[in-house]
N, C-alpha and C positions, 0 to 999 in steps of 0.2 A: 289406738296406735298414735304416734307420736310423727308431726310431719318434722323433714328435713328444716324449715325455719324455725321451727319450734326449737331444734336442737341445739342451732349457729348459737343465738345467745346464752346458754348454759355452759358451753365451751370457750365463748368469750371469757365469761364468768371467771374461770376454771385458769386460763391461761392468765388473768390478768391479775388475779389474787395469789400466784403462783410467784410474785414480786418482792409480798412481803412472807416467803417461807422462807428461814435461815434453813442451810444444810442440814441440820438436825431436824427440824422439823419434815424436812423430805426425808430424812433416814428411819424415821420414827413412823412416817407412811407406808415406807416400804416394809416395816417390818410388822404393822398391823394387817399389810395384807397376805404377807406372808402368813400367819396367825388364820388369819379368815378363810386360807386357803386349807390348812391343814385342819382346823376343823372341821369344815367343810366335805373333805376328805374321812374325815372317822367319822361324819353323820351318813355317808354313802356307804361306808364298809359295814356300819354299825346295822343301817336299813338293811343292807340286803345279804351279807354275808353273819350277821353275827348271831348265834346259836351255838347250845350246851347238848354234848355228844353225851349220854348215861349210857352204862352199864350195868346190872344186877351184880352184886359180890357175894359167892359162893358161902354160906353160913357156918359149914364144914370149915372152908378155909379159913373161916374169918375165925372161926374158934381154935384149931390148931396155931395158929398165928401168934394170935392172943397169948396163946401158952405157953409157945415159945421165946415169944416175946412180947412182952406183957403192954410195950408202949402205945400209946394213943397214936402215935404218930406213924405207924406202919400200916391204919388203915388207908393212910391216905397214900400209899403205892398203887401202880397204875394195873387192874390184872385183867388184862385182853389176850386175844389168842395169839397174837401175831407178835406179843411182846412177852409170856411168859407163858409156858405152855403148864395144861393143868397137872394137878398131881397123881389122878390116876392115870396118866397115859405116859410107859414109861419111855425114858428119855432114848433108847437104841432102838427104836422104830425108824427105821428107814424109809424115807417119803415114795410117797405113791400117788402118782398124778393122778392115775385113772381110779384109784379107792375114791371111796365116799369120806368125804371131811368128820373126823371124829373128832369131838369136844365138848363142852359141858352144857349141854342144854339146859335155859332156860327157860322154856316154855312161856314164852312170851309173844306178842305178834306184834307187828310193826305198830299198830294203830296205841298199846300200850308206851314201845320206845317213843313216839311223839309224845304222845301225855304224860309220861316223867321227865322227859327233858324240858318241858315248858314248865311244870310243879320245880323244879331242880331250878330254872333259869331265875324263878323271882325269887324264891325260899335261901340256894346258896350264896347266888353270885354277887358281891359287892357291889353299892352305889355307886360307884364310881365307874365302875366296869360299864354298867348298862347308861349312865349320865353324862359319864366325861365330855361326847361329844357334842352335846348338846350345849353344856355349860362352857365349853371352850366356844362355841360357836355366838352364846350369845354375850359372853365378856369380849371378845374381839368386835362386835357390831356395836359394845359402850364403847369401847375405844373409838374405834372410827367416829364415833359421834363426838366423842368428846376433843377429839384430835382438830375437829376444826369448828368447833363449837364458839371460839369467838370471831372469825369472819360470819356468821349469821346469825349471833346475838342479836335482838331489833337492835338494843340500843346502840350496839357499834357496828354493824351491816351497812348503815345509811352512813354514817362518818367514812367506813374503810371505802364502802363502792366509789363514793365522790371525792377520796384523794387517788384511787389509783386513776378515775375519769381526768383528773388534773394533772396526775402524773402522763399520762399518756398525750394532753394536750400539750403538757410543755415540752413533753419530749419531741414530738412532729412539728412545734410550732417553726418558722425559720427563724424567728426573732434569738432562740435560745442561741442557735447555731451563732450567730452575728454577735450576739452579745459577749458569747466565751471567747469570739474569737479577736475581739476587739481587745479584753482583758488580758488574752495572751499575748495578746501584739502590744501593750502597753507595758505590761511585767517585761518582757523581752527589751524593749526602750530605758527601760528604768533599770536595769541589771546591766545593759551594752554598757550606757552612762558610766555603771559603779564602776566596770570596769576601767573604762576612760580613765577617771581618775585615779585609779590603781598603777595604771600603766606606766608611767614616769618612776614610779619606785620598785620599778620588776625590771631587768636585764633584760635588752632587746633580745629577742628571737632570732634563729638561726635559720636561713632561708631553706636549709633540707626539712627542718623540722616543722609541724604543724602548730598556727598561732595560739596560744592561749587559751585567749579571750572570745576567739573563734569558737573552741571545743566550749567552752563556758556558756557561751551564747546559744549554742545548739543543748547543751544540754539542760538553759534553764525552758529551753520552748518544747522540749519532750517533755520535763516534768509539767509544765504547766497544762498540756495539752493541746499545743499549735500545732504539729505537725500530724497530731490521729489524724483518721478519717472525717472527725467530726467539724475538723476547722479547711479542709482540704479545697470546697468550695470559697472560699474566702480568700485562699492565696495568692501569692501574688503569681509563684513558680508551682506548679501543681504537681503533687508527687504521685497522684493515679490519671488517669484517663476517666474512670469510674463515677457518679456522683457520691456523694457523701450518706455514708448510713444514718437514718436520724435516729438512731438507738444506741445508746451509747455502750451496751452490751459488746458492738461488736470491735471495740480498742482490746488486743488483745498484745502480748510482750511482742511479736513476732512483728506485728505489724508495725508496731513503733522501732524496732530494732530494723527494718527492710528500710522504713521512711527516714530515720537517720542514716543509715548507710547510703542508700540513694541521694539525700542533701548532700551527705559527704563527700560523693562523686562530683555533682552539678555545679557544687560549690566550693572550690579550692579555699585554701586557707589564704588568707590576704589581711596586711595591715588595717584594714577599715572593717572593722566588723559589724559597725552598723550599715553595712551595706547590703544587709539580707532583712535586718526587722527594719532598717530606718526608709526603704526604696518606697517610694510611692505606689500608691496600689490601687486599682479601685473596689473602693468597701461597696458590698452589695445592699442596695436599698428596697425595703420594704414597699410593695404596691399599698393603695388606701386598704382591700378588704384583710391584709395579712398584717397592717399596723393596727385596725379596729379588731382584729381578734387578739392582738396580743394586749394590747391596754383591756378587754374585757376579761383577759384571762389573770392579767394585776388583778382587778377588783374584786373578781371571785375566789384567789387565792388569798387576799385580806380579808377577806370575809370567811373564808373556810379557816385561817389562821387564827383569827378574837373566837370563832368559835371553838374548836377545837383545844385552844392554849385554858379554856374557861374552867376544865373537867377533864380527868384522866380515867374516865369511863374503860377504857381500850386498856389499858394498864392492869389496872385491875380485876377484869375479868379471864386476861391471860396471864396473870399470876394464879386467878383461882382454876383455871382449867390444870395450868400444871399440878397444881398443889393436888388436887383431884385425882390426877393419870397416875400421878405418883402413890399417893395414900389405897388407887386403886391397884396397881400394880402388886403392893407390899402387902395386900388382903388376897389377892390371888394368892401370890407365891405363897402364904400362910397356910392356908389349906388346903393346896395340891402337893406341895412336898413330901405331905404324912399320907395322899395316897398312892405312890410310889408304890411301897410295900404291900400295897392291899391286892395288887394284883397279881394273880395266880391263873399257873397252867390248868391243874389240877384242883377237884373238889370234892367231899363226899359228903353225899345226902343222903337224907332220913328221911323222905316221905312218912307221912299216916297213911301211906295208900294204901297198905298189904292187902285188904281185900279186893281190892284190883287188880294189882299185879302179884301177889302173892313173896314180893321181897320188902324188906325194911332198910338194904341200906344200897349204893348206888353210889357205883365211881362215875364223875364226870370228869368231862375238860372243855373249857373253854378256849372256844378255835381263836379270838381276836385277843387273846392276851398278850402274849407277845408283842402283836402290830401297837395296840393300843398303850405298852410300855414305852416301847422307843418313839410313837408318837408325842408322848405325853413329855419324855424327854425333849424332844426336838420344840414344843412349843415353849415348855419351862425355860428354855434358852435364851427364845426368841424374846420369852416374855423378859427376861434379865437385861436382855441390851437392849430394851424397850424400859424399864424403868432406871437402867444408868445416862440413857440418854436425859431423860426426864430430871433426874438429877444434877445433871451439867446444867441443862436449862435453867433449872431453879437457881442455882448457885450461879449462874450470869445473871440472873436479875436482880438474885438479893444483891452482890457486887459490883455493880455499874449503875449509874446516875441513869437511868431510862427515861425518867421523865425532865431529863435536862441536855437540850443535844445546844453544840457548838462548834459551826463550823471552820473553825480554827482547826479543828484537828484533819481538815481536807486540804492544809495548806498546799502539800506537792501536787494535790489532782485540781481544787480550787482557783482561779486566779482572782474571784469577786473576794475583796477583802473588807466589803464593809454590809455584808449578812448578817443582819441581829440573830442570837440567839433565841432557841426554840424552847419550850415546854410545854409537861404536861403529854396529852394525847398524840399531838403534833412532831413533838421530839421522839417517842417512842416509834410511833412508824416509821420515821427515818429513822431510827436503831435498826429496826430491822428492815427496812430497804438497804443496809452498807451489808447487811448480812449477805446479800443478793449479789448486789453491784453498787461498789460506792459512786462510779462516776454518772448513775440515776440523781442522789441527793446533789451531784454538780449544776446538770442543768437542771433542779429544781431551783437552785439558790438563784437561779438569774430571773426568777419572779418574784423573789424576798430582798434586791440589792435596791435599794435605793436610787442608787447611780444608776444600776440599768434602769427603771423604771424613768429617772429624767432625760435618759439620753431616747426613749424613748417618745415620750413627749416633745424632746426637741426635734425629733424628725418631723412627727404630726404635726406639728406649730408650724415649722419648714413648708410641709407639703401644702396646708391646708389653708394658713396668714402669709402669706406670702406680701411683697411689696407693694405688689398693684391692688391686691385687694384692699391693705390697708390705706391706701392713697384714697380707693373709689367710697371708704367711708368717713373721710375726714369732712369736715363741714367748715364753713365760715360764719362768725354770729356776727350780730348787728354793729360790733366793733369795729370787726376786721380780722378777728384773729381766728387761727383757725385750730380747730377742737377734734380730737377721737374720744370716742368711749368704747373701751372692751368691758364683757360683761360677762360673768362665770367661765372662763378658761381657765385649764390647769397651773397656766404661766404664761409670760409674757412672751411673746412672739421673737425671732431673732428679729425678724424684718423691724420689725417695729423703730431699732437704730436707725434704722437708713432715713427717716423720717427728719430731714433736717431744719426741713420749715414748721415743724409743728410746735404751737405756742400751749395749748392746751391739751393736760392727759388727763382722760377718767375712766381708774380701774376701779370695778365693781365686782363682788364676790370672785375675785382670783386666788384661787387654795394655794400659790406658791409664787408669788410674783418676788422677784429678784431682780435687780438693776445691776449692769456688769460694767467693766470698765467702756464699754461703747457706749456709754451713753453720750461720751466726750462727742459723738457724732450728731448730738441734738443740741446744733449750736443757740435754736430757740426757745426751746423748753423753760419757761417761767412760770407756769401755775400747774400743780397737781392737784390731782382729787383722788384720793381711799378712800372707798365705801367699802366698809367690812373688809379691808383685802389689808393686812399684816405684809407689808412688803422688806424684803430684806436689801440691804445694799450693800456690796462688796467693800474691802476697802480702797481700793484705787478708785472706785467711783464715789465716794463719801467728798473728796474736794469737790469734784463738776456741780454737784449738787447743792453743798453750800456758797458757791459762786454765784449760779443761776436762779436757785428756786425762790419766787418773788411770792406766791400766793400759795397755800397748801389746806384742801380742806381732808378732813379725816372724820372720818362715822363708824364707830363701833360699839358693843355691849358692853365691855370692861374697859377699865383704865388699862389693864394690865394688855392689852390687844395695839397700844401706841406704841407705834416703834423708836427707840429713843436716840437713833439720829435724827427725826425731827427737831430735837430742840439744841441741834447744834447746826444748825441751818442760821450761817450768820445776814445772808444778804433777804434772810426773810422779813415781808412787810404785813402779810393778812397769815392770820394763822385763825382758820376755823374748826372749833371740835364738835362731834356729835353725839353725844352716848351717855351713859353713866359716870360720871366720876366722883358722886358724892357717898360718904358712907356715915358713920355715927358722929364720926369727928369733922363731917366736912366737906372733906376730898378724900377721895381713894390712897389707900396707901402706896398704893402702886404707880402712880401717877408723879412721877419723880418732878414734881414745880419747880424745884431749885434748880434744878438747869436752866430754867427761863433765861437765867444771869448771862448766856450766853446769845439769846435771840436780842442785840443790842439795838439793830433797826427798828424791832415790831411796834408798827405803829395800830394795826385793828387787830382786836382779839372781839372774839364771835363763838358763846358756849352755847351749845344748845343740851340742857342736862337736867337735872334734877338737884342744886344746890340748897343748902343751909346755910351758908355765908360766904360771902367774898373771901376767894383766899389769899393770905396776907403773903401768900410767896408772889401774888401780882407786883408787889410795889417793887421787885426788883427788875418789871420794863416799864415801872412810871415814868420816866426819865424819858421815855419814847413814845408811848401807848397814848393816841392822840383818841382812839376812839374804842369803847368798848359795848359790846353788845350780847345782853343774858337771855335765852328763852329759859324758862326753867319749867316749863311743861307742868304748871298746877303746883309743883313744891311752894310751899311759903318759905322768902327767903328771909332770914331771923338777924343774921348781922352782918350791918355793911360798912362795920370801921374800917377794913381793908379800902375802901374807898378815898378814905382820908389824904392817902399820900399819891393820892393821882391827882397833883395838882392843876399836871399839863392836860388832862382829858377835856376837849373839845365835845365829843360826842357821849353821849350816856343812853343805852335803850338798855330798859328792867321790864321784861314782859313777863306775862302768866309767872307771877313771883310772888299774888297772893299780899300785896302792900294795903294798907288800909290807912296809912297817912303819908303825908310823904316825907322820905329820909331827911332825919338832921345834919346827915353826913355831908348831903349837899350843899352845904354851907362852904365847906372847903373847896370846893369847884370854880374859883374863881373866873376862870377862862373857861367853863362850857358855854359852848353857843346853842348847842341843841337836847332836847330833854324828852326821851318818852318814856314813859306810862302807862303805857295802855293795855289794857287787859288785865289788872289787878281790881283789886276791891277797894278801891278809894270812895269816902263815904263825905271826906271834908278837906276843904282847901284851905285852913285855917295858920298854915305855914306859909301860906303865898308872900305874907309879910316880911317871915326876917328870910325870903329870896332876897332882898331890894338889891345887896351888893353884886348880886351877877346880874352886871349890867351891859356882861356882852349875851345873854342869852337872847336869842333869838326865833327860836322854834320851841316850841311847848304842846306835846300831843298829850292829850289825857282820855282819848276816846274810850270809851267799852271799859268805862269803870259803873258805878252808882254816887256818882255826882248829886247831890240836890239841888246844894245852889253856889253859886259864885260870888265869893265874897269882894266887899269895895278895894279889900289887900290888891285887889290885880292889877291897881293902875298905879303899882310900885314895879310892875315889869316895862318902861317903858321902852326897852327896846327891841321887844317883841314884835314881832313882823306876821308869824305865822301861829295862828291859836286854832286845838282841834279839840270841840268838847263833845265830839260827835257820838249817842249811842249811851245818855247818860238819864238823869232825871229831872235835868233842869225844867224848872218852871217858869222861871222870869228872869230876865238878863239885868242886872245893875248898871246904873248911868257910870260907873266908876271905869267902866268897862270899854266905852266911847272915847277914853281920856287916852288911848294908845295911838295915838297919831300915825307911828310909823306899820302897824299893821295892816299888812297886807291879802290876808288869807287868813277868813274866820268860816268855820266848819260848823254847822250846828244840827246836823243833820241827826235825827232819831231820837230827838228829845219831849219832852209837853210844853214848849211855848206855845201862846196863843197870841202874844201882840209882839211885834218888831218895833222897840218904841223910835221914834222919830229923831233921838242922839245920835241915830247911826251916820246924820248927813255931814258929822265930826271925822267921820273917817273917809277922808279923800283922796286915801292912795290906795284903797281896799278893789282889788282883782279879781277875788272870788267870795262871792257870799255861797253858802251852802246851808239853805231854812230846809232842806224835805224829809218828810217824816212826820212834820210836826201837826201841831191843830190851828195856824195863823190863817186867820180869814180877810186878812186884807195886807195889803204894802204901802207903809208911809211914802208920801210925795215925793219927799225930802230924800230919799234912797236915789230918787231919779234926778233930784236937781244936785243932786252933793258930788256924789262918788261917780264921776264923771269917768275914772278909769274902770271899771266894773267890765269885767272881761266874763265872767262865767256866773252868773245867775241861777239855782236851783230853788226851785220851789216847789217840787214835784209831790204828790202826797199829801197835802192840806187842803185846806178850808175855802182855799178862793174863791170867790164869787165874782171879783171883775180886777181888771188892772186900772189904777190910776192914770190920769193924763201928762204927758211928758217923759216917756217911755223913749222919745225920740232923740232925748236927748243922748243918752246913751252910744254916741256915738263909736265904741273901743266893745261893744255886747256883741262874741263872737257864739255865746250859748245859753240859750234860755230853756231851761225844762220847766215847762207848765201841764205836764201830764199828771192824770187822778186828785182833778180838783171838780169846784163847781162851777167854771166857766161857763158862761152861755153863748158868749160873742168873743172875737180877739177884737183889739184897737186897729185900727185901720194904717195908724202912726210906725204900727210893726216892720211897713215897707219900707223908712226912712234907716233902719238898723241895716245899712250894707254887709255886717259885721253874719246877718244870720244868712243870708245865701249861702244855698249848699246843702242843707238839712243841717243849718244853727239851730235850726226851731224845733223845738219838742213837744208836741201833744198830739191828740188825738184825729183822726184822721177827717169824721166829719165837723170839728171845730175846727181843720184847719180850712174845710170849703167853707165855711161860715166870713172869710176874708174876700175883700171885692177879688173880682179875678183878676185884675192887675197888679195887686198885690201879691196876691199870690202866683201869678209868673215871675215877680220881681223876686220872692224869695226862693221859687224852686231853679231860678237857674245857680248854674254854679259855676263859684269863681278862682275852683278847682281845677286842676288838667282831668281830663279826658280819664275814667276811672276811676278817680279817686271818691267822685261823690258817692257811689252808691256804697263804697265801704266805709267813708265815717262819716254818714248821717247821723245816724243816731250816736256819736261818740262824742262824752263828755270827756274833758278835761279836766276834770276834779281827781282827783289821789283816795277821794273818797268813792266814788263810783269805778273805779276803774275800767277798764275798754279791752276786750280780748277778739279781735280780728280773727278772721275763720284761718291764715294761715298760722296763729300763733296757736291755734286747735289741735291744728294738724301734727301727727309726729311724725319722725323720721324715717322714710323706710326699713333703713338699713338698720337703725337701733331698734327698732321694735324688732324688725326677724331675728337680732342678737338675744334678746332678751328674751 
């Protein structure tokens, strides 16, 4: 037995798939079960009524007959007693109730009439006769199967259940209702308008007579669908009391024809006729759980859309079902036509029984022939306008585009006018949902419009980014200025304008970020940041932007993902890229450089890519480009003539670019001050020589190449201040090296020296020495009698055994790391460094008790405020160790829960 919840969903089923039957397909149901019923009906007559009534035929007779009339076809006359009396008994007898029945016996006994009429029933009686209803019975049960055979095909069962599941949610969602009804209140705005401007060239109106533009007005909001039931909750003037049906089923002629004639009343005819669509209203807004079901029901209707548009599975198997009902239709009627005439009242049999019954031949009749004629007619009927329907069918399909819908042709029921076109599987079921009710594919379309999907989005952005939240995540950096970052939103927030102090924007993974003319309200906005986020800008907001925007970094995979008002960004100074932009020839094709011509300020350009060579469309911001900066992530960069014509470049950083000499180009660089290198595969410095004429270079990093050695060239740089050979292979430093006077900051950290020779007392403006790393097992004197400014001392990581005397001298020694060495004792002299109070000092912790204890209260106080010491004990000052404080650890609250 089947329980009652068992059942609910099978009727679900039943009603909801009943959506996509066009008329003929219900008429083609109802006449299969018609069919079913009437066979149905001749297997019940057949069961219990149907049997062959025999007779014995008098042999006498049949001989006389014969001779009289010789034809075959007279034995098949009917001869019973009630219908032709016999020939001995003559005809002026006058009946006599009370006589005994005189007639021609037989001599037969009943149990004999049963067993000739059953011999008689299979021997005489046609196939058809005794079949018919059985074969009718089970060609109506192929119908029926085949009649819905493609709602529960696997292959398309799973595709149809989950569009009508979708159909059904867009229909009850409230977003539909809002959405159509915004459209129609918009088409009504835009039609009033056309009017407007019509009006000046049409003859005023006559105050008896009703306006125009009025009747105009009202009738583009019937067609478009503002006044049905479906937009009535929306209104401003409500034409029911009722609430609105969310089936669009129920818009029928009557009710749009009551709803206009009632507007008509309510609202007289009046010169202003946008004073019915144009009146202020309030639009109804979506709570948070009816906005997150309608954006979930976007993305499963995109998704059910790529799917479904892939494969016209659905098409095809309801072309082959018709083709089927049809080819089976025209196989029926083939062979039941010719048994028509098979069927007969009458029959005569021949048994072999004669020693049985002692007769050879035998009048029957069959009691169901009749019935079982005009049956057979009635079904041949049924089955006719059963395979002309079929053939209509067919011949819509082969003649209409099925696998191509376009909702252009809903323009009077439609108001969304920017609905991509459908195919494939997807288009076909809307074919036959308009079979149904076209204003279903209405509110479907307001999940496929675009525009409604952003105007939804803007609500949720509305509700959810509002002002104050955007305020409570903005920050301040160490500048002063103060920063947002948004991170994976659909789009940018409206609030977001109202942000008038905000100096710093960083969008990250935003699928649809647009800037609109508000942004005129961000009177401080000077530096952007795109990460991965393709943002578009309006054209009214394309000035604000080139006005204001001072710094712009951008990160993405292809050239082709750079938006190319970028590079007409005139008041732009730092322009950083991220991504790929290199291909066989260089640069991406896509990467339109020639417009640089227009970024005439840009003074730092910063690639962080994968190049082959400088590209030669840079020289068209050499004129400006004071400093440029290449990561190029491992690519070996091959040519850097483009270099040439940047004569004004100050700054140059070539990193991970895979150099293994250094550029000749650099020669033309007159006026760079600073030069890095570092990170490539530099093996020799044998160019250092014809550097001599850049004589304003002043910074030269070569760190984390494969240096050997250091050629005597180097004291042709003499205005080098800052030299970093940190992380390389040097073995031994040349006295050439000493001869730079004005250097200030020498780096030598991570290399194999073992002696620091005693030239270095030549350099006596030098601030930072950086030895750690190395294998030096002692420090000349002369380091402490010379270099009297010596501000930062590392020597962490070697060989030490003891520090020299005069250590004291060192008066300006704010840091000394003497950790992971061979110390045994410190110098006593250590006290005399005022410069190390605070945690200046760096080693180990029982070599710093190894100091008298007055010393070492001399160096543990601190000359710090209150705080500060226990956070930068331990922090060097070198550019080469760097120093990361526990709040620069730290992240942000608020951006990490973004992210």
């Amino acid at each position: 037995m089947f329980s009652l919840s068992e059942l609910v969903p099978l009727n679900q089923h039943q009603s909801s798939s009943k959506l996509l039957k066009p008329w003929w397909e219900v008429f083609m149901d109802y006449l299969v079960v018609l069919m079913l019923m009437a066979s149905v009906l001749a297997c019940t007559e057949q069961l219990s009524r149907d049997r062959v009534v025999c007779i014995p035929l008098d042999p006498l007779f049949t001989a006389n007959t014969s001779d009289h009339n010789p034809s075959p076809h007279r034995d098949v006359a009917l001869m019973t007693p009630s219908t032709k009396p016999p020939t001995h008994v003559p005809h002026n007898t006058p009946p006599n109730p009370h006589s005994i029945g005189r007639g021609r016996r037989t001599h037969l006994v009943y149990q004999q009439y049963v067993y000739i009429s059953q011999v008689c029933y299979h021997e005489v009686l046609p196939l058809c006769s005794r079949f018919f209803p059985y074969m009718a019975l089970l060609q109506s049960l192929l119908l029926v199967a085949s009649g819905s055979f493609w709602l529960h095909f696997p292959h398309t069962s799973a595709r149809i259940e989950h569009f009508l599941a979708i159909l059904v949610k867009c229909r009850e969602s409230p977003w539909t209702s809002q959405a159509l009804s915004h459209a129609a209140r918009q088409e009504s705005i835009e039609e009033t308008e056309v009017v407007e401007e019509r009006r000046p060239h049409q003859p005023p109106p006559s105050s008896s007579s009703p306006s125009p533009p009025v009747t105009h007005t009202r009738r583009s909001s019937i067609d478009s669908g503002a006044d049905s039931p479906l937009f009535r909750r929306s209104d401003s003037v409500p034409l029911s009391a009722g609430p609105p049906s969310p089936c669009p089923s129920t818009l029928s002629c009557n009710s749009t024809m009551s709803s206009m004639s009632l507007g008509s009343q309510v609202h007289p005819p009046s010169s202003k006729p946008s004073l019915m669509v144009d009146s202020p209203r309030q639009v109804m807004s979506l709570d948070k759980s009816d906005g997150e079901q309608a954006r979930a029901l976007f993305e499963r209707f995109r998704k059910f859309r790529s799917h479904c548009e892939s494969s016209d599975v659905i098409y095809k198997v309801y072309l082959a079902q018709t083709i089927f009902k049809l080819l089976m239709v025209m196989l029926i009627v083939s062979y039941t036509i010719p048994l028509l005439s098979s069927f007969s009242f009458t029959h005569t049999c021949h048994p072999e029984e004669q020693a049985l019954v002692g007769y050879t031949t035998f009048e029957c009749i069959h009691v169901l022939s009749s019935f079982m004629c005009k049956l057979l007619v009635a079904y041949l009927t049924l089955l006719g306008l059963y395979g002309l329907l079929n053939f209509y069918t067919l011949s819509w399909i082969l003649h209409s585009s099925l696998r191509q819908y376009s909702f252009h042709s809903l323009n009077e029921l439609c108001s969304l006018k920017d609905v991509p076109d459908l195919r494939n599987d997807l288009a076909f079921l809307l074919h036959m949902l308009d079979q149904y009710d076209p204003l279903l594919a209405q509110r479907l379309s307001v999940f496929l419009s675009p525009v409604s999907e952003s105007r939804l989005l803007e609500e949720n952005l509305e509700r959810r980014w509002g002002e104050e939240k955007l305020r409570a995540m903005t920050s301040v950096d160490a500048e002063g200025c103060s920063r947002l970052q948004l991170v994976a939103l659909p789009r940018l927030p409206p609030a977001l304008y109202a942000l008038s102090q905000l100096q710093v924007l960083k969008l990250e993974l935003i699928t649809d970020a647009r800037f609109t003319a508000q942004v005129t309200n961000m009177t401080s906005l000077r530096e952007l940041h795109l990460y991965h986020c393709t943002a578009a800008v309006d054209p009214s907001a394309i000035g604000v932007l080139q006005e204001r925007l001072e710094v712009i970094h951008l990160s993405f995979t292809q050239a082709s993902e750079i938006p190319s008002w970028v590079f007409s960004l005139r008041s732009l100074h730092e322009l950083h890229l991220s991504g790929r932009l290199s291909s066989e020839v260089g640069v991406g094709r896509s990467w339109a450089l020639g417009s640089l011509r227009q970024l005439r300020h840009l003074r730092v350009l910063v690639i962080r890519s994968m190049l082959q060579r400088i590209p030669g469309e840079l020289c068209e911001v050499a004129g400006s480009l004071v400093r440029l900066e290449i990561y190029n992530e491992g690519t070996r960069l091959l040519v850097l003539t483009g270099l040439k014509r940047m004569v004004d470049l100050t700054e140059l950083l070539l990193q991970d670019c895979q150099l293994e000499r250094l550029p000749s180009t650099l020669l033309a660089l007159t006026n760079l001050r600073t030069l890095d290198l570092q990170h490539n595969n530099l093996r020799t410095l044998e160019e250092l020589l014809s550097m001599a004429h850049l004589r304003r270079l002043s910074c030269l990093r070569l760190a984390y190449n494969r240096i050997l050695a250091l050629p005597a060239s180097v004291s042709v740089l003499r205005g080098l201040e800052l030299l970093d050979l940190s992380n390389n292979q040097l073995q031994s430093l040349p006295p050439a090296l000493f001869t730079l006077r004005r250097l200030r900051r020498l780096l030598l950290a991570g290399n194999l020296l073992e002696v620091l020779p005693a030239e270095v007392k030549a350099l006596q403006l030098l601030t930072e020495l950086d030895l750690s790393g190395n294998r030096i097992e002692r420090l000349p004197r002369e380091l402490f009698n010379s270099c009297l400014e010596l501000r930062i001392l590392n020597v962490a990581h070697n060989s030490l055994c003891s520090l020299p005397r005069g250590i004291a001298a060192l008066s300006q020694l704010c840091r000394l790391d003497l950790s992971s060495n061979s110390l045994e004792e410190l110098p006593a002299e250590l006290g005399c460094c005022s410069g190390l109070r605070g945690g200046g000092l760096l080693v180990e912790d029982w070599l710093f008790l190894s100091l008298p204890p007055n010393v070492r209260d001399i160096l543990s106080r601190s000359s710090l405020p209150s705080g500060a010491h226990s956070e930068d004990r331990s922090r060097p000052l070198s550019d080469t160790f760097p120093y990361f404080s526990p709040t620069q650890w730290s992240f942000s609250s608020a951006l990490e829960s973004q992210i």
